[in-house]
N, C-alpha and C positions, 0 to 999 in steps of 0.2 A: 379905915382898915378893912372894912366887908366892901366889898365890891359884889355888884352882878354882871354880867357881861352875856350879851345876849347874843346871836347869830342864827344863822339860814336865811336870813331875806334876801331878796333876788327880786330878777322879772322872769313873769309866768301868765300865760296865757290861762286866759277863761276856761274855768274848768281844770283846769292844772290843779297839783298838789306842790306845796313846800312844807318843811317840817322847822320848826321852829326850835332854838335850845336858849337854855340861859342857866350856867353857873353861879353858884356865890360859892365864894372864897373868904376867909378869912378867920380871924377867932369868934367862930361860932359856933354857939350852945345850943341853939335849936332852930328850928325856923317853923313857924305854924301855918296859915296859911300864903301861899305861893298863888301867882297870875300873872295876868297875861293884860295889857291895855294897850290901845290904838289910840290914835292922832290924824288924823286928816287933816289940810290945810284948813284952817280958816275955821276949824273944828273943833271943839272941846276934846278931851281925854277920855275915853268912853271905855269901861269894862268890856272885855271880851270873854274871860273866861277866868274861875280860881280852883284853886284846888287846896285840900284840910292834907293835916300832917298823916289822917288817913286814908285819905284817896277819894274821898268825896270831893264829887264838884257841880261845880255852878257855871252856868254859860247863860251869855244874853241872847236876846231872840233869835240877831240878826246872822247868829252862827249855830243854832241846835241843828245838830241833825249833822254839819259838817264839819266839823272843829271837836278836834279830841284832847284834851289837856292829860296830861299824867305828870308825874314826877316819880323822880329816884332820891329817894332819901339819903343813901351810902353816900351818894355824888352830891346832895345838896343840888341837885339841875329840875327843872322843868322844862316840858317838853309842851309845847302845840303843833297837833298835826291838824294839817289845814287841807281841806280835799275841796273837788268843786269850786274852786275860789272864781269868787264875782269881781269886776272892776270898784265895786263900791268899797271890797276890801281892802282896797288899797289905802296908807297909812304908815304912819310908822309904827314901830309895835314894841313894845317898852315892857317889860321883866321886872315882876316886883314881887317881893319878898318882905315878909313879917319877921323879925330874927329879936332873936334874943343873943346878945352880948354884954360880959361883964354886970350882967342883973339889971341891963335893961333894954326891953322892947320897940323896937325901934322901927318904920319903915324901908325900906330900902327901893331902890331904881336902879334898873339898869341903866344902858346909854340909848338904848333903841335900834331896833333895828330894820330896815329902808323894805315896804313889800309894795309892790307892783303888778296889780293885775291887768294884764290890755285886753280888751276884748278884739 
């Protein structure tokens, strides 16, 4: 029933910007903390970025300084904006959500979505 659904990934040149989103939808009563994770081939699922139901957030090393995570609570979306992007950022990029339905706490994933940096 909750779905995430993620989008903006593309291809973009080094140094390029893309903005990232991702939706949930469904019967849900809250959501706590929301992020952002990456996949490389051949690569573990690695944090990139989360964010709290109030606007704090946490980012891994390999994006401080370039990767801005936010969210809109009304819309239930998260948002990463991705400035500077390196070839190493490339990945897929996966949307997840902490949600509360029906009294219980559950994880959630998006489907992922495809980013491409060329140098």
């Amino acid at each position: 029933q909750v779905q995430l659904v993620a989008s903006g990934g593309g291809l973009v040149q080094a140094g390029g910007s893309l903005r990232l989103s991702c939706a949930a939808s469904g019967n849900i009563f809250s959501i706590n903390v929301m992020g952002w994770y990456r996949q490389a081939p051949g690569k573990q699922r690695d944090l990139v970025a989360t964010i709290t139901s109030k606007g704090s957030a946490n980012y891994a090393d390999s994006v401080k300084g370039r990767f801005t995570i936010s969210r809109d609570n009304a819309k239930n979306t998260v948002y990463l904006q991705m400035n500077s992007l390196k070839p190493e950022d490339t990945a897929v990029y996966y949307c997840n959500g902490n949600i509360l339905q029906h009294g219980v706490r559950r994880d959630y994933w998006g489907q992922g979505t495809q980013v491409t940096v060329s140098s």
